[in-house]
PALORO-135827 format. One record per residue: residue number from 0; x, y, z of N, C-alpha, C in turn; residue in one letter. Coordinates in steps of 0.2 Angstrom, whole numbers, plus 5000, padded with zeros to 4 digits. Example, Ala and Ser with C-alpha at 12.3 -4.5 7.8 and 13.67 -1.06 7.14 Angstrom:
n|n_xx|n_yy|n_zz|ca_xx|ca_yy|ca_zz|c_xx|c_yy|c_zz|res
0|5066|4972|5039|5062|4978|5039|5066|4984|5039|a
1|5064|4989|5035|5068|4995|5036|5064|5000|5039|s
// end
This chain:
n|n_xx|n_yy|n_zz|ca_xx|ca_yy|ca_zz|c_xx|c_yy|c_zz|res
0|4620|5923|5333|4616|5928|5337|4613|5925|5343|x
1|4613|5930|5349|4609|5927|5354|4604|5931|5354|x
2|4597|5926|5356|4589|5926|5359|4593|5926|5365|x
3|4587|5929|5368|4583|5930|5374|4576|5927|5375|x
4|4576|5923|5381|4570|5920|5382|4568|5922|5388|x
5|4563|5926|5389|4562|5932|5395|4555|5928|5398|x
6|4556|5926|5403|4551|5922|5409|4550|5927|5413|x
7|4553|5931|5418|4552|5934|5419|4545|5942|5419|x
8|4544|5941|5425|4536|5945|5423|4538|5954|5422|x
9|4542|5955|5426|4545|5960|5429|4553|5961|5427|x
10|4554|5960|5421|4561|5961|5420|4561|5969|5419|x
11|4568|5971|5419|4570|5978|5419|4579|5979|5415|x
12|4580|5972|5413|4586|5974|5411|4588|5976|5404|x
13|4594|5977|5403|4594|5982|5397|4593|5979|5390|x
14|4592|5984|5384|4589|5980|5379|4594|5976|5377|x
15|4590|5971|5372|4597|5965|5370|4594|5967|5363|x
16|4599|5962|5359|4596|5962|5353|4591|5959|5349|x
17|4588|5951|5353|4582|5949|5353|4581|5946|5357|x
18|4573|5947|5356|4570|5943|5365|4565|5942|5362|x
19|4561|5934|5363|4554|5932|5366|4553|5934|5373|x
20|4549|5937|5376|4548|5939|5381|4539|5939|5384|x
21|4539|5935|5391|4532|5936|5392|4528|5940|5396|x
22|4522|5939|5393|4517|5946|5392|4516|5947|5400|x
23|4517|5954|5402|4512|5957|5409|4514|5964|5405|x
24|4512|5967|5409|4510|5977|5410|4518|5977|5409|x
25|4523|5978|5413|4531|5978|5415|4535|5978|5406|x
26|4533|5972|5406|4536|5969|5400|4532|5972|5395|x
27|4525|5974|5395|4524|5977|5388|4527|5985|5387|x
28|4529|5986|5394|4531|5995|5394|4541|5995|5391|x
29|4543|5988|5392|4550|5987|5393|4550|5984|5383|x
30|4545|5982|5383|4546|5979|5374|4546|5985|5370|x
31|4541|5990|5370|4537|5995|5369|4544|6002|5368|x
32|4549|6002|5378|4553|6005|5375|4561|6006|5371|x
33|4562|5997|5370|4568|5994|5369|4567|5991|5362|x
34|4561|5991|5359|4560|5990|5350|4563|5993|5345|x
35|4565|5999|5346|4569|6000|5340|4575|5998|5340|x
36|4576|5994|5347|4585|5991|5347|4586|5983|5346|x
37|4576|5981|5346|4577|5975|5342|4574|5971|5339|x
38|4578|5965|5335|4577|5963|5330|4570|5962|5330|x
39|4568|5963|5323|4561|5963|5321|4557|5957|5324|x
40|4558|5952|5324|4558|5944|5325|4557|5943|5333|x
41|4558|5949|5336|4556|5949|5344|4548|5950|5347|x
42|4548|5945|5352|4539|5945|5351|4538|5946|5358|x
43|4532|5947|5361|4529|5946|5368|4526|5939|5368|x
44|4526|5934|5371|4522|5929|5371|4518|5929|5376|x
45|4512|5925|5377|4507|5924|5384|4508|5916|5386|x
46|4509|5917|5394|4509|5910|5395|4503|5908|5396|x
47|4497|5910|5396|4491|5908|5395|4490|5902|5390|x
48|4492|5903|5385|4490|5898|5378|4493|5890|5379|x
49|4499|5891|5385|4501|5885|5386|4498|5880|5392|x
50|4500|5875|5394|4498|5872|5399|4501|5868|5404|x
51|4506|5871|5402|4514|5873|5408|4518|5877|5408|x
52|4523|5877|5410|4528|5882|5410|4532|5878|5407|x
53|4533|5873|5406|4538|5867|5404|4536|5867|5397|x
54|4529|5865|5395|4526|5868|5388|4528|5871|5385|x
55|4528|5879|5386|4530|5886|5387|4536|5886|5379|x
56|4542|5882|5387|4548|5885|5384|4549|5882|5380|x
57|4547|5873|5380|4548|5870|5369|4545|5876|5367|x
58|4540|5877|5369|4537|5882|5361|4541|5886|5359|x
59|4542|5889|5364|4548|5896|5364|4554|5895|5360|x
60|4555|5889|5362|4564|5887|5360|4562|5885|5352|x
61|4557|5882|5350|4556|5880|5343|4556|5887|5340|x
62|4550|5891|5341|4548|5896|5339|4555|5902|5337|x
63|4561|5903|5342|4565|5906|5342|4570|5903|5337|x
64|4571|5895|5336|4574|5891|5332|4574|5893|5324|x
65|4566|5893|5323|4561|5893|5318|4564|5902|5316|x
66|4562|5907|5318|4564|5913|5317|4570|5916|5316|x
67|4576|5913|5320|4580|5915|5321|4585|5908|5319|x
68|4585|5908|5312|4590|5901|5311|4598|5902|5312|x
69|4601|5907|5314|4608|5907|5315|4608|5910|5322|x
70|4605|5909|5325|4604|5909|5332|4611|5906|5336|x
71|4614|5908|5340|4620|5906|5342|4620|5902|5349|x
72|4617|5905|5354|4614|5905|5361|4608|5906|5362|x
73|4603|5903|5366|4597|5905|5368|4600|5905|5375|x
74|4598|5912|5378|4596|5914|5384|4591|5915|5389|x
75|4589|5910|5393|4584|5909|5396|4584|5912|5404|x
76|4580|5916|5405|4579|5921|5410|4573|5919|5412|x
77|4573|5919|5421|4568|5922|5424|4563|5914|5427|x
78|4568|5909|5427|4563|5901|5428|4567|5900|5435|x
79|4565|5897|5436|4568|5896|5445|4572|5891|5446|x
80|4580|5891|5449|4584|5887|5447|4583|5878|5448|x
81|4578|5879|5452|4576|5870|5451|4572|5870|5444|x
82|4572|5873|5437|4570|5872|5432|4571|5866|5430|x
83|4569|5860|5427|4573|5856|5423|4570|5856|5416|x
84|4576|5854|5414|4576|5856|5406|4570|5851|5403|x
85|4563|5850|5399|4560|5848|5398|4563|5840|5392|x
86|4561|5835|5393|4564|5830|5390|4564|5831|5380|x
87|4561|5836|5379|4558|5836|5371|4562|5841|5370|x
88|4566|5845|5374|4571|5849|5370|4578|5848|5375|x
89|4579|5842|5376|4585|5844|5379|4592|5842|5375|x
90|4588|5840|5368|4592|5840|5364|4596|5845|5359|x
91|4591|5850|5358|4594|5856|5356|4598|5859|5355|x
92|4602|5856|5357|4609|5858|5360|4613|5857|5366|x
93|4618|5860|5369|4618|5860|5377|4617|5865|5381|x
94|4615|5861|5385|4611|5866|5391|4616|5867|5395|x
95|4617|5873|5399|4620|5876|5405|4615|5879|5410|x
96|4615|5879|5417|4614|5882|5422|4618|5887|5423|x
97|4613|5894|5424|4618|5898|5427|4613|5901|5432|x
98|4616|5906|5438|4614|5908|5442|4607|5912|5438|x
99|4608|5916|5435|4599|5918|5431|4596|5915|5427|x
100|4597|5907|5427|4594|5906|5423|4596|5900|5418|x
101|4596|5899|5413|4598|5893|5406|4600|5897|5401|x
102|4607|5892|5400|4608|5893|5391|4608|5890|5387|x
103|4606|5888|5380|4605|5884|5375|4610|5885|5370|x
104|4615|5882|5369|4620|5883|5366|4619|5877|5360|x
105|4621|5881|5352|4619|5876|5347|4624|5872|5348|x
106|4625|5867|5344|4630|5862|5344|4631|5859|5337|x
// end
């Protein structure tokens, strides 16, 4: 199964099957209209609770891990391509750069 890991304040793209995705106005209208297409286990997160944006995403990536045990791919949206992968999950599997973003591939 692939997550979605939605950074992004203003995403608009189509539904997936599941997403963490974080909290603004945009994003609560875009969860709001594409919940019936996903999986239960999909949440809005707040980056307020954290204390980086590096923070953020272990929690994200645990929390997704933890939820979603057959998890294929984690898709990461919306960080800016000088992101680097935080040293506490960069074992997780392997990571890729792609033009929008990071994948986490299980291994």
């Amino acid at each position: 199964m692939d997550i979605h890991a939605i950074f992004d304040e203003t995403f608009c793209g189509p539904p997936v099957d599941a997403a963490w995705i974080v909290e603004s106005a945009a994003n609560r209208e875009w969860f709001a209209a594409a919940k019936g297409q996903l999986h239960p286990d999909s949440a809005i997160f707040s980056l307020d609770q954290y204390r980086s944006v590096e923070s953020a995403l272990c929690r994200v990536v645990w929390g997704i891990e933890e939820h979603f045990p057959q998890w294929r791919r984690i898709i990461v949206l919306g960080l800016a391509s000088t992101f680097s992968v935080p040293m506490e999950i960069e074992r997780e599997g392997r990571w890729e750069r792609q033009t929008d973003g990071l994948v986490l591939y299980r291994t």
